[in-house]
C-alpha positions as CSV (number, residue, x, y, z in Angstrom):
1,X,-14.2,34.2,3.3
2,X,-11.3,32.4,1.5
3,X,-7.8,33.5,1.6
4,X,-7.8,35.3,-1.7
5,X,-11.4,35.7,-2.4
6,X,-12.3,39.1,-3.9
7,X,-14.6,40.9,-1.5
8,X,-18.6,40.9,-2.9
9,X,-20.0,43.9,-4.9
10,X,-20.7,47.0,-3.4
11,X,-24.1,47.0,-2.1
12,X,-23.9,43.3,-2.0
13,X,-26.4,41.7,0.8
14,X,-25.2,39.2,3.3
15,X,-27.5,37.4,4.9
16,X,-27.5,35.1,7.8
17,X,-30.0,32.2,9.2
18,X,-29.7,30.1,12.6
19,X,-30.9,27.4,12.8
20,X,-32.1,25.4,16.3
21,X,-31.5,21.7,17.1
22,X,-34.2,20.3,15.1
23,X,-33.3,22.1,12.2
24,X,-35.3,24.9,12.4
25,X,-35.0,28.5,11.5
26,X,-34.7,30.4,14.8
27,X,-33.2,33.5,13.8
28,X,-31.9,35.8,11.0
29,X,-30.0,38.8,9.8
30,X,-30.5,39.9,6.1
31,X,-33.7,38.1,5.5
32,X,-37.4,37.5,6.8
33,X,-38.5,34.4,7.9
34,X,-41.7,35.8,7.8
35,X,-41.8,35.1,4.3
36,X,-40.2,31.6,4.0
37,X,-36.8,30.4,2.7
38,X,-38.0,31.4,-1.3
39,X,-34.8,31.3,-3.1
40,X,-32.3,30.0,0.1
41,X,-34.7,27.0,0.4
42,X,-31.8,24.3,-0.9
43,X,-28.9,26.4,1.1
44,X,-31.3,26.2,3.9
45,X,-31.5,22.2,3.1
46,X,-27.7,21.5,3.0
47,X,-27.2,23.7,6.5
48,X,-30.1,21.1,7.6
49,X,-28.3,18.3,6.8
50,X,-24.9,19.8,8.2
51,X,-26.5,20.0,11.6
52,X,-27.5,16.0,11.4
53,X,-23.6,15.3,11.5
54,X,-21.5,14.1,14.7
55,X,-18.8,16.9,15.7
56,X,-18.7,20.4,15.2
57,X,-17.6,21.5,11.5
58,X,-17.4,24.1,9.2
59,X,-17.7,24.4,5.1
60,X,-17.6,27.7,3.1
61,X,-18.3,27.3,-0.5
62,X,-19.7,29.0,-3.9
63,X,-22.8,28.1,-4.3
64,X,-24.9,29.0,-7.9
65,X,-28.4,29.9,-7.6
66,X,-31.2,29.5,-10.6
67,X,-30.3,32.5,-12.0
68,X,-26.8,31.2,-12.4
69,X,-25.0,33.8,-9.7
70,X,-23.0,33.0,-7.4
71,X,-23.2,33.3,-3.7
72,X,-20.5,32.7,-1.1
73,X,-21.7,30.5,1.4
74,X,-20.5,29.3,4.9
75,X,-22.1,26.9,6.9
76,X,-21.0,26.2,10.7
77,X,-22.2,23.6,12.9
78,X,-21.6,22.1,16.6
79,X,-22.9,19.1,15.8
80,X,-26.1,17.0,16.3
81,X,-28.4,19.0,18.8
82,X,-26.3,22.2,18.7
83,X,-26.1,25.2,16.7
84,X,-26.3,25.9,13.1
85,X,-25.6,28.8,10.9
86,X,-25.7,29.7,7.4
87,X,-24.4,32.7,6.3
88,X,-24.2,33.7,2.4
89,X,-23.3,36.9,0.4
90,X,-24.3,37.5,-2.4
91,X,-22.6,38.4,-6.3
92,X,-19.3,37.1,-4.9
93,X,-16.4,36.4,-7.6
94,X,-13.8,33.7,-7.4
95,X,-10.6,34.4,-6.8
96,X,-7.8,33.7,-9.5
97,X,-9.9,35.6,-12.0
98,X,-11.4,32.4,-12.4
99,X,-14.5,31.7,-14.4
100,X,-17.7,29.9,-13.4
101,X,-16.5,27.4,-15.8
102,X,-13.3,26.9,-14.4
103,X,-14.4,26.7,-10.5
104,X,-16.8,23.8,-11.7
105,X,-13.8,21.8,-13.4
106,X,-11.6,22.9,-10.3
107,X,-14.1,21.1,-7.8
108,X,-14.0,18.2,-10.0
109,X,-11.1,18.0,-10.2
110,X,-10.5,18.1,-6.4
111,X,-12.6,15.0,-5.7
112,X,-9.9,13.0,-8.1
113,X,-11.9,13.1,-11.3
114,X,-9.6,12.5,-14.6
115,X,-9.9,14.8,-17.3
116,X,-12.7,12.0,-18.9
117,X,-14.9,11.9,-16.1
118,X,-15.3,15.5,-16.0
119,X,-15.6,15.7,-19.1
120,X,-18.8,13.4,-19.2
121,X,-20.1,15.5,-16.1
122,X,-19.6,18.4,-18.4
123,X,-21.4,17.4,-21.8
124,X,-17.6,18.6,-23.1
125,X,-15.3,17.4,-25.0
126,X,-12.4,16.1,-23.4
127,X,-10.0,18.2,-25.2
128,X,-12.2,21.3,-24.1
129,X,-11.9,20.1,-20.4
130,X,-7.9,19.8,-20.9
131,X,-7.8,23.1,-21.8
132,X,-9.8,24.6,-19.0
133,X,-7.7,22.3,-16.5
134,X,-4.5,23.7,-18.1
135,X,-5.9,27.6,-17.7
136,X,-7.0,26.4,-13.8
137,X,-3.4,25.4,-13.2
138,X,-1.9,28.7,-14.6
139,X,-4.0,31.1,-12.7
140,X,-3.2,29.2,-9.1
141,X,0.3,29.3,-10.2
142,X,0.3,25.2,-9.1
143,X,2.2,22.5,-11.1
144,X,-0.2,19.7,-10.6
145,X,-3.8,18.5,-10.2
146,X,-3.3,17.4,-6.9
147,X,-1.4,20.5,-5.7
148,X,-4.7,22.3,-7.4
149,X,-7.0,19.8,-5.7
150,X,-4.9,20.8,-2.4
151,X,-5.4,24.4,-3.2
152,X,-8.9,24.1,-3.9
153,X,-9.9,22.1,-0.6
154,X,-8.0,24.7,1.1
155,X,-9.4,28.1,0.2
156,X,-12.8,27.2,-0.5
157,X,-12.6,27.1,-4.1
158,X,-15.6,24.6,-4.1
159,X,-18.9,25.2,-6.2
160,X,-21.8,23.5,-5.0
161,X,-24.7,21.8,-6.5
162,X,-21.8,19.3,-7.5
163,X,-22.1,18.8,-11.4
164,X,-23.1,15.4,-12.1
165,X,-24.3,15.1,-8.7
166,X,-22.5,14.2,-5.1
167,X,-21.8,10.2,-6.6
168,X,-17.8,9.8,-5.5
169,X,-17.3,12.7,-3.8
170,X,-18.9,10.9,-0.6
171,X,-15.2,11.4,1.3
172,X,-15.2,15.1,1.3
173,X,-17.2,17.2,3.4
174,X,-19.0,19.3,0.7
175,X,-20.2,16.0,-1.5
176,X,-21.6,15.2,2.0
177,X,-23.8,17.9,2.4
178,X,-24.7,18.2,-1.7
179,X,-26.1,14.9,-1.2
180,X,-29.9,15.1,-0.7
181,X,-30.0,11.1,-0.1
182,X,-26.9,11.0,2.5
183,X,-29.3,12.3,5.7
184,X,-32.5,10.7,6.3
185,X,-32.3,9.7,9.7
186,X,-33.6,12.2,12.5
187,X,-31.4,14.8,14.2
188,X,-31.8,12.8,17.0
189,X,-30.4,9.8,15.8
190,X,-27.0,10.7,16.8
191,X,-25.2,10.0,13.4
192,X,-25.6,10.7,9.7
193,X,-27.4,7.8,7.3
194,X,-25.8,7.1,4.1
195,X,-26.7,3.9,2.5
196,X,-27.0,2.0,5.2
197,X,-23.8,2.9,7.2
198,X,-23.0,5.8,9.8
199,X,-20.8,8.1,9.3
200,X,-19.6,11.5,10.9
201,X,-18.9,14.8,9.4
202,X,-15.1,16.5,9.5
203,X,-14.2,18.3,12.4
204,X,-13.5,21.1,10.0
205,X,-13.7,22.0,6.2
206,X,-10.7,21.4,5.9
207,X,-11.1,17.6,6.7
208,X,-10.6,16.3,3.5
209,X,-7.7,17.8,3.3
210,X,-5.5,17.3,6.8
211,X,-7.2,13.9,7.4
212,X,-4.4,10.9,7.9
213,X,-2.8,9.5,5.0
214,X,-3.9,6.2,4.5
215,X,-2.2,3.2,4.3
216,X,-4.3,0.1,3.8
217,X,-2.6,-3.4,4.3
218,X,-3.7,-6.6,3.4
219,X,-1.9,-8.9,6.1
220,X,-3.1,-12.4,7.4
221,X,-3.5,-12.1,11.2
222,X,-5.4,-15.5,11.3
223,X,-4.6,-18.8,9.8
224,X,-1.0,-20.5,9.4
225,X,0.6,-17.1,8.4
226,X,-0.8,-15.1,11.1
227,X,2.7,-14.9,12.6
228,X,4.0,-13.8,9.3
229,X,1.4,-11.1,9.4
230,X,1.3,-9.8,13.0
231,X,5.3,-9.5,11.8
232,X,4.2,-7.4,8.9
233,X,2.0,-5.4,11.2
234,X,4.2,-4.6,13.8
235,X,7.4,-3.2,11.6
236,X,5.5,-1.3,9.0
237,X,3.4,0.3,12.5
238,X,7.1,0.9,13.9
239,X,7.7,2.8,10.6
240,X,4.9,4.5,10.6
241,X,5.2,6.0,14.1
242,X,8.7,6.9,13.2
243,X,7.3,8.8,10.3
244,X,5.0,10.8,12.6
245,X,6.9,11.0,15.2
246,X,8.9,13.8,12.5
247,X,5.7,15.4,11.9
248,X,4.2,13.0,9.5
249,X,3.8,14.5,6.0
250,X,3.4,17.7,5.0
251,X,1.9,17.9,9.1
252,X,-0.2,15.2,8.3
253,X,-0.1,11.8,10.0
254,X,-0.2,8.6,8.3
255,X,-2.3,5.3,9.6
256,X,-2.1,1.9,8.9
257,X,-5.6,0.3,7.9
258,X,-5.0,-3.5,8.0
259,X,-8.0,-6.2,6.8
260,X,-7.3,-9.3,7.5
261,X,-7.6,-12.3,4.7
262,X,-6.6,-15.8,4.0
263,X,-3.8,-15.9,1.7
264,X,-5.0,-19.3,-0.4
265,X,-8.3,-17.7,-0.6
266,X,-8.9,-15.9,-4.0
267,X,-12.8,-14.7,-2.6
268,X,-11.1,-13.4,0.7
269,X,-8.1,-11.3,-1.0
270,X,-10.8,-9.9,-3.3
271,X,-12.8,-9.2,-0.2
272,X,-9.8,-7.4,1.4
273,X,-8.6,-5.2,-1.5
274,X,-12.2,-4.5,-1.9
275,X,-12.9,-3.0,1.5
276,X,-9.1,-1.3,1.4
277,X,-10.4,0.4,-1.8
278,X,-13.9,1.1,-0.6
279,X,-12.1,3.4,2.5
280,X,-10.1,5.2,-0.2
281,X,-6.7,4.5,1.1
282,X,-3.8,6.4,-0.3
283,X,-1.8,3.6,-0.9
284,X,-2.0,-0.7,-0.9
285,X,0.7,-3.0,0.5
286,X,0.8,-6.7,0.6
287,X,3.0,-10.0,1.6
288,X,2.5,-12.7,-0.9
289,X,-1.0,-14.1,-1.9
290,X,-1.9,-17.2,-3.5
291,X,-4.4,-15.0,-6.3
292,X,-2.0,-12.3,-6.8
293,X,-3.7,-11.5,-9.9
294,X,-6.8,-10.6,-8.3
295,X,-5.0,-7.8,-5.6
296,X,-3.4,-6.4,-9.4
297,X,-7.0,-6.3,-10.7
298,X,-8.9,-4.3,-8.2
299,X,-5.5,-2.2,-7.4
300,X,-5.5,-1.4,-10.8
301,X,-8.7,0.1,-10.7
302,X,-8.2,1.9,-7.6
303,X,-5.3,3.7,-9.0
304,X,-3.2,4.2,-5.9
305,X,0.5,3.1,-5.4
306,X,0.5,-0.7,-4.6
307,X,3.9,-1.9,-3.1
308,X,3.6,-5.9,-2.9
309,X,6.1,-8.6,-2.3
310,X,4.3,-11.8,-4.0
311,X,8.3,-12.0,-5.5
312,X,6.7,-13.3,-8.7
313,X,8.0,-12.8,-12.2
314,X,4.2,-13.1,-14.1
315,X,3.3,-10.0,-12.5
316,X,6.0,-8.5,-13.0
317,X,5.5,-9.1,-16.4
318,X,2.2,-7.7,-16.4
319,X,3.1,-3.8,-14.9
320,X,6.1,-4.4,-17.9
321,X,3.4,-5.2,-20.7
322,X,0.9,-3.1,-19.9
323,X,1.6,0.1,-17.9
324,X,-1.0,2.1,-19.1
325,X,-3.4,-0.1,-16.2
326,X,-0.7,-1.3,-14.1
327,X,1.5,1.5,-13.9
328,X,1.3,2.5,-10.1
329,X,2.3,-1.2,-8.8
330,X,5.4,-2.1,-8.1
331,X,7.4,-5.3,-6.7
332,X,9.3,-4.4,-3.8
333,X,11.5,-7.4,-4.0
334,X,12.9,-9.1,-6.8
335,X,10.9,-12.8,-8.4
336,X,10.6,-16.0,-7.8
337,X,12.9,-16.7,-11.0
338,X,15.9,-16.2,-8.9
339,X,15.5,-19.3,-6.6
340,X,16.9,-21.5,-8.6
341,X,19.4,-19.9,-10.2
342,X,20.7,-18.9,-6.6
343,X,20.4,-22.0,-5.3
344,X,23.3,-23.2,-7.7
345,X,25.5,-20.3,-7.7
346,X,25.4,-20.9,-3.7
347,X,25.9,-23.9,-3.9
348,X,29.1,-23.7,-6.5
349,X,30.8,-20.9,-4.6
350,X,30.8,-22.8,-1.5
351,X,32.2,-26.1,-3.6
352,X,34.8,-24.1,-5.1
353,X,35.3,-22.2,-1.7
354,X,36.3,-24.9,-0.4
355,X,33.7,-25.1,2.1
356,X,32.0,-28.1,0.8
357,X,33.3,-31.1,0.3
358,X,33.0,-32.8,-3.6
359,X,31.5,-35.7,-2.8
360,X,28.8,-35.7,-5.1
361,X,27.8,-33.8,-8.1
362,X,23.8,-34.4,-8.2
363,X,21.6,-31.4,-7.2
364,X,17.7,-31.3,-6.3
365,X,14.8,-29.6,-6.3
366,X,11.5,-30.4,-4.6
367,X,8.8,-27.7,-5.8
368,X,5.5,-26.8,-3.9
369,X,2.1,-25.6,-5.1
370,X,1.7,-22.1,-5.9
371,X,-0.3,-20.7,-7.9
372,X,2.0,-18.5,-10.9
373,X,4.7,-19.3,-8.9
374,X,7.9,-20.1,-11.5
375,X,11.3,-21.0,-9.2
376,X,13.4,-20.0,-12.1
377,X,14.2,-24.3,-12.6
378,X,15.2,-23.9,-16.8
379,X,17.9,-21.5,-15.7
380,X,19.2,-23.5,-13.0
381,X,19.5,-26.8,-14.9
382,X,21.6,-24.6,-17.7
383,X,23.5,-23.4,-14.8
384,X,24.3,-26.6,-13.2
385,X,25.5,-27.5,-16.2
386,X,27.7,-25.1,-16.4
387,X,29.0,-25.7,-13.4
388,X,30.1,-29.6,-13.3
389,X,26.7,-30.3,-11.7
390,X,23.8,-32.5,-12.5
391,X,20.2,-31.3,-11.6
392,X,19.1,-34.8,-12.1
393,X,15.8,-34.6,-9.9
394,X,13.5,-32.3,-9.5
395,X,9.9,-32.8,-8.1
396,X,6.6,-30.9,-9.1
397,X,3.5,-30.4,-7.2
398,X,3.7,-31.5,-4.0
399,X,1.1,-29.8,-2.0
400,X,0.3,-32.3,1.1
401,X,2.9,-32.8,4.5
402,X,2.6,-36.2,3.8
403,X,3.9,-35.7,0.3
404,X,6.3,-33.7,1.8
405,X,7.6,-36.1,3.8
406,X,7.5,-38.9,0.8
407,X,9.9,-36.4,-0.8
408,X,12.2,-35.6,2.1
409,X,12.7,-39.7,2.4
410,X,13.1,-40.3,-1.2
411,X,15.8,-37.5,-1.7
412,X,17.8,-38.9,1.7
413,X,18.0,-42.3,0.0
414,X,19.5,-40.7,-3.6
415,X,22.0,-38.7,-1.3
416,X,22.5,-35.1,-3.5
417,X,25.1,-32.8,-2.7
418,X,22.5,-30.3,-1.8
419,X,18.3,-29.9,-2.3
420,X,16.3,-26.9,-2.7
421,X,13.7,-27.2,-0.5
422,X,10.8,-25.3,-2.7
423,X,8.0,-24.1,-0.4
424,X,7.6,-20.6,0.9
425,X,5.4,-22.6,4.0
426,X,6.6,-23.8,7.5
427,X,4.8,-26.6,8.0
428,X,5.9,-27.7,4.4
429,X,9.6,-27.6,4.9
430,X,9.4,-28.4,8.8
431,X,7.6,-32.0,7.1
432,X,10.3,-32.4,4.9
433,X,13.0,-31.7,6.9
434,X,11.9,-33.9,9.6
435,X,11.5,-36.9,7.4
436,X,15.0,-36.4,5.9
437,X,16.4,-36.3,9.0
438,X,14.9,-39.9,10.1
439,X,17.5,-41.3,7.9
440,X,19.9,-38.7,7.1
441,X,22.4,-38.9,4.3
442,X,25.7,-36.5,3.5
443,X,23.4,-33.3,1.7
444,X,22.9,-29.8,2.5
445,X,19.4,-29.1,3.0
446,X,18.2,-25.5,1.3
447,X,15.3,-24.0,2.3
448,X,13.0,-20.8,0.9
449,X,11.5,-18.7,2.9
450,X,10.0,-20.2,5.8
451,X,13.1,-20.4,8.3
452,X,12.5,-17.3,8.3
453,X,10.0,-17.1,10.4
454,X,11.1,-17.1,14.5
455,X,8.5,-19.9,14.7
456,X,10.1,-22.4,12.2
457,X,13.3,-22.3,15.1
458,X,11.0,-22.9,17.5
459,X,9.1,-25.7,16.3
460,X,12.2,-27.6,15.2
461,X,14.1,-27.1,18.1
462,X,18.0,-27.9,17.8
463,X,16.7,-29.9,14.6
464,X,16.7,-26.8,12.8
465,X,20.8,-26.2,13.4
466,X,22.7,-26.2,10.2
467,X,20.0,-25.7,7.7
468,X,20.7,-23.2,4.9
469,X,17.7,-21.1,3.4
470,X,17.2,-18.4,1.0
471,X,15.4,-15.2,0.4
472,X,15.1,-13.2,-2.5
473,X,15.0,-10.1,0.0
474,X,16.3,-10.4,3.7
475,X,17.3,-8.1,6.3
476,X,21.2,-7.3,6.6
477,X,23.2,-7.7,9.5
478,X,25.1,-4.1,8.6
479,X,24.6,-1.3,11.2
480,X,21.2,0.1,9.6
481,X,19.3,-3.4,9.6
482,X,20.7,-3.6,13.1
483,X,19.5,-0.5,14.2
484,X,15.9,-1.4,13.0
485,X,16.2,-4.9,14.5
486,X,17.2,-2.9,17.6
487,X,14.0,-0.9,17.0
488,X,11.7,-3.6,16.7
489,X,13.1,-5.4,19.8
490,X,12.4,-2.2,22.0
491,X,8.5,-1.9,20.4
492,X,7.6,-5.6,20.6
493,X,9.8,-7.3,22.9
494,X,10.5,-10.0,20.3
495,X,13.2,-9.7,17.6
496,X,12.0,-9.5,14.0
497,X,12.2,-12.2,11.9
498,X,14.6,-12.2,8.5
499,X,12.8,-11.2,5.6
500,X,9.1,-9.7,5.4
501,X,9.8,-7.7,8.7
502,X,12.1,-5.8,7.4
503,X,10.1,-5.2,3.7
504,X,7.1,-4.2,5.5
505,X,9.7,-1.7,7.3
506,X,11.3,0.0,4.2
507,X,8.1,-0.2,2.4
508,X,6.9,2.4,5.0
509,X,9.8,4.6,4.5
510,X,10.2,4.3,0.7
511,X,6.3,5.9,0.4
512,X,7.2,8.4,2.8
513,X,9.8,9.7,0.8
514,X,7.5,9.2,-2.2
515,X,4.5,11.0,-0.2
516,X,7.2,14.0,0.4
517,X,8.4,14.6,-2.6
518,X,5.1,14.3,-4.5
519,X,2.6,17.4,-4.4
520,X,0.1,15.4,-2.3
521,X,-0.3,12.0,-1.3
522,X,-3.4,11.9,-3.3
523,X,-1.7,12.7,-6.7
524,X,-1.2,9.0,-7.5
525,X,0.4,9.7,-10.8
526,X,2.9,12.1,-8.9
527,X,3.8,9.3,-5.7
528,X,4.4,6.6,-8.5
529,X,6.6,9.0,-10.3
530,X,8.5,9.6,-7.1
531,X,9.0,5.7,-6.4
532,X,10.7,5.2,-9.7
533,X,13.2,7.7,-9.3
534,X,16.5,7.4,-7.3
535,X,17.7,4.5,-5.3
536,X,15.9,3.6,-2.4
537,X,18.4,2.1,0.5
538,X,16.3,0.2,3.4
539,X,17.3,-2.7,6.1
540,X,16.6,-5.2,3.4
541,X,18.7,-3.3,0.5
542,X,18.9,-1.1,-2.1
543,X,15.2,-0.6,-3.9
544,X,15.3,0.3,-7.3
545,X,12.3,0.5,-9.5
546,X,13.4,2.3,-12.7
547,X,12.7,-1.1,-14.8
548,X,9.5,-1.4,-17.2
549,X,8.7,-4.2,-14.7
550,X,9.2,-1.7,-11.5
551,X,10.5,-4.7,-9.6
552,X,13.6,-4.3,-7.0
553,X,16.7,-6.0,-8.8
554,X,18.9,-9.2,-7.3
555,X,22.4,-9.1,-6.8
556,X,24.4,-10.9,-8.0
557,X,21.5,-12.6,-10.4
558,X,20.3,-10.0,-12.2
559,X,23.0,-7.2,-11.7
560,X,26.8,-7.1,-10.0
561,X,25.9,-3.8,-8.7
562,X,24.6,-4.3,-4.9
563,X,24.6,-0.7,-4.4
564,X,21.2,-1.0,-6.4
565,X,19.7,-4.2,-5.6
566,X,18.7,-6.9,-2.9
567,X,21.6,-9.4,-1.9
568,X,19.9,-12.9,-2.8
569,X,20.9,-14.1,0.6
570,X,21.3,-17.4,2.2
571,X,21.6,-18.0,5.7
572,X,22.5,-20.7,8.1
573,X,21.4,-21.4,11.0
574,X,24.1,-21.9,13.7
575,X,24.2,-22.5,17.1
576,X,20.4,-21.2,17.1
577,X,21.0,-17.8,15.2
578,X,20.8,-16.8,11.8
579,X,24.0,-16.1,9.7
580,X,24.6,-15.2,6.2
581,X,26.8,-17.4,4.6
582,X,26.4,-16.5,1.0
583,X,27.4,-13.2,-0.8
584,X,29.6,-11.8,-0.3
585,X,30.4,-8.8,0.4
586,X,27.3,-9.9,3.1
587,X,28.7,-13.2,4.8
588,X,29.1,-13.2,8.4
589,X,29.8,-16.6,8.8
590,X,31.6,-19.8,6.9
591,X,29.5,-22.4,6.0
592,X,29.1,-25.1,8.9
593,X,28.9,-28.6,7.6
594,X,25.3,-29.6,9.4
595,X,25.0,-31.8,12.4
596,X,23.5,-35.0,10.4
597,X,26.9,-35.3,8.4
598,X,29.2,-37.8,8.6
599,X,32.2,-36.6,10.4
């Protein structure tokens, strides 16, 4: 019986039926099998199909017969060729003082149905349903559906037929069994059939409840950003194992569900989210993706928290003009439209540091292909402007390495003072790069992105020394970033890289917190909630998602607070490590003048 369930009637019958390994009835206490199942026939059926599923597991439930009573129901099972019982008593009363009415919305509501959907199931209106979800609230003294939902899963406060029918409660253990289609397959067939796939039953009833939380990635672990990816992998697993190693949450652990995709590829990112959202994860992450829009889309209609670092102002834009769909994803790194901008005010406080020498006043900017991607350019030429320089080239489009290297000749023969090397890819700068430095002239090379990747230092060998590059999010070289870097080292036996190592990292930790102070994991509206308050401080910065956009902020570009933002950081590299040279209070190292320039 459930923890608070009122004890049955006096008088009330109780009844009990075994059943052997092929489903049959082999003994009984409180009826006669003599005279066939009669009314307990579709009991009898759902204990049958209990007895199909892989483990042992257990269910107790109300269950309303023709005449509209309710029993009290309990059904036990080892597993495929072991024992099953069913057990039932009957004229039992909810608990709560709640109504028949109100158990039915209450098991609704526990397999995540909104107050429209149960209305539908209900032939109600949805004003009516609000009301009886208020009242369900009130009597188990909860504040929240998901803490009801909890509460519900918990003390067997489940009324089965399901209204409407089993269709999305396929996850839980009791829309299981109330599906008359989900067990065709013999007993001996070792599993349970359900449109087409295997599956196995809870270990308990309470299954649904204490399973892992689950965190579903979408990170490339094949193609030219597999390295990014593994990356990805391994600090958001280092997280996560951290997290559990505390006791997960609430006692519950949390697991990483990764599928892999191809970045470019808008078919394969749908493909991923899809299968993330088919296995009901709690929550979505992501690096960047080439089709951003379509991870939004199908996010969107999943409804969990999505925590993606595409660093793109049009989405961000989206969540900020229409939160009613998008309200539950957030940016966990500030846009795109900082690039630019940062590139010049680098690139003026080390002129008017001191640091670099005023030998030229021309800036440039050589821009990839990527796909809503918007480097912030119309700000930056205002900015030069500004600041004595001239932003006099600036080239679009360039998708191909050989039009990377075209580009990385043609700006060494004009000679800038600096150029913003504009692709997030290593292969695309490493092209460049190498062609600038066939015939090098007196100009700081500034990349995005891709140096940060161990591989990038690899491949270019001592070429790589004194190249700048910036990230709108990077990991600090305080004593908290260290002691993740640390971390990492010790799990992997490889050092992390600069920037998406240590996102994946504090995105871990930043749901955590949210997971913890929401009522469940599974109360989306309640995790979202809990990521917009407060300030987030990770090895990457201070997360702050309180704007309509829910986007972290960058310092100094879009605030001169960095106590809640992300330093827009630019490193160099020197004598084969990474240093920030650029802002302060962050720098760990002068600017070096790089080995290309004249002495």
């Amino acid at each position: 019986m459930p923890a608070n369930a009122r004890p049955p009637v006096p008088g009330a019958a109780v009844h009990e039926v075994v059943l052997d390994r092929h489903g049959e009835p082999a003994s009984a206490r409180g009826v006669s099998l003599a005279q066939g199942p009669g009314a307990w026939q579709e009991l009898l059926e759902l204990a049958r199909r209990a007895g199909r599923l892989q483990g042992a597991h257990e269910l107790s439930f109300y269950w309303r017969d023709e005449s509209r009573r309710l029993v009290f129901a309990t059904v036990r099972s080892a597993g495929v060729g072991g024992r099953t019982s069913l057990s039932w008593v009957e004229d039992s009363e909810p608990p709560y003082s709640l109504t028949q009415r109100e158990l039915e919305v209450l098991t609704l509501l526990s397999g995540g149905l909104g107050n429209a959907e149960i209305a539908e199931r209900l032939w109600a209106s949805v004003r009516t349903v609000t009301t009886h979800v208020e009242r369900v609230l009130g009597k188990l003294q909860v504040r929240s559906r998901a803490a009801a939902a909890v509460t519900a899963l918990e003390e067997s406060l489940i009324l089965l037929p399901v209204t409407g029918g089993p269709h999305g409660f396929d996850r839980l253990l009791h829309g299981i069994l109330s599906d008359p289609d989900a067990t065709r397959a013999p007993a001996s067939s070792g599993g349970l059939s359900r449109r087409g796939d295997s599956a196995s039953a809870p270990t308990t009833r309470r299954r649904s409840v204490r399973r892992p939380i689950l965190l579903g990635s979408a990170f490339p672990v094949t193609g030219e950003i597999a390295e990014d990816g593994e990356e990805m992998i391994r600090a958001s697993q280092l997280a996560i194992d951290q997290v559990n190693l505390r006791g997960g949450i609430g006692g519950r652990p949390v697991e990483l569900v990764n599928v892999d995709l191809d970045i470019k590829d808008g078919e394969s990112i749908r493909s991923a989210f899809s299968e993330l959202a088919g296995r009901d994860v709690d929550a979505l992450v992501s690096g960047y993706l080439g089709d951003q829009e379509v991870a939004h889309e199908i996010a969107a209609e999943h409804g969990a928290p999505y925590l993606h670092a595409a660093t793109l102002e049009s989405m961000v834009r989206l969540v900020e003009h229409n939160p009613g769909r998008y309200g539950h994803i957030f940016q966990i790194c500030p846009s795109d439209i900082n690039y630019g901008p940062g590139f010049v005010h680098a690139l003026t406080e080390l002129r008017d540091s001191g640091q670099l020498p005023r030998r030229s006043r021309s800036l440039a900017i050589v821009r990839g292909r990527w796909k809503l991607g918007d480097l912030g350019i119309e700000r930056a030429v205002a900015m030069a402007e500004a600041a004595g320089w001239e932003l006099d080239y600036i080239a679009d489009d360039i998708a191909s390495a050989e039009q990377w290297a075209e580009e990385g000749r043609r700006v060494a023969a004009r000679a800038p003072a600096a150029v913003m090397i504009g692709s997030f890819f290593t292969h695309e700068t490493i092209s460049f790069v190498r062609a600038f430095q066939a015939d090098p002239a007196p100009t700081l090379l500034y990349a995005l992105y891709a140096p940060s990747i161990p591989r990038f230092r690899v491949e270019m060998g001592p070429a790589a020394e004194g190249l700048l590059w910036a990230t709108t999010t990077g990991t600090y070289s305080d004593q908290v970033a260290r002691r993740f870097i640390d971390s990492y080292r010790r799990a992997w036996a490889v050092p992390p890289g600069r920037s998406h190592a240590g996102i994946a990292y504090d995105r871990v930790r930043i749901l955590a917190d949210a997971w913890g102070a929401a009522d469940s994991a599974r109360d989306f509206g309640s995790v979202s909630e809990a990521l917009r308050q407060g300030v987030h401080r990770g090895v990457n910065g201070a997360y702050s998602f309180a704007g309509a956009g829910q986007a972290a902020l960058a310092y100094p570009l879009a605030t001169p607070d960095p106590s809640i933002s992300m330093a827009h950081l630019v490193f160099q590299i020197q004598d084969n490590r990474q240093r920030i040279v650029h802002p302060a209070p962050y720098t760990e190292s002068g600017l070096r003048l790089p080995p290309w320039w004249p002495s």
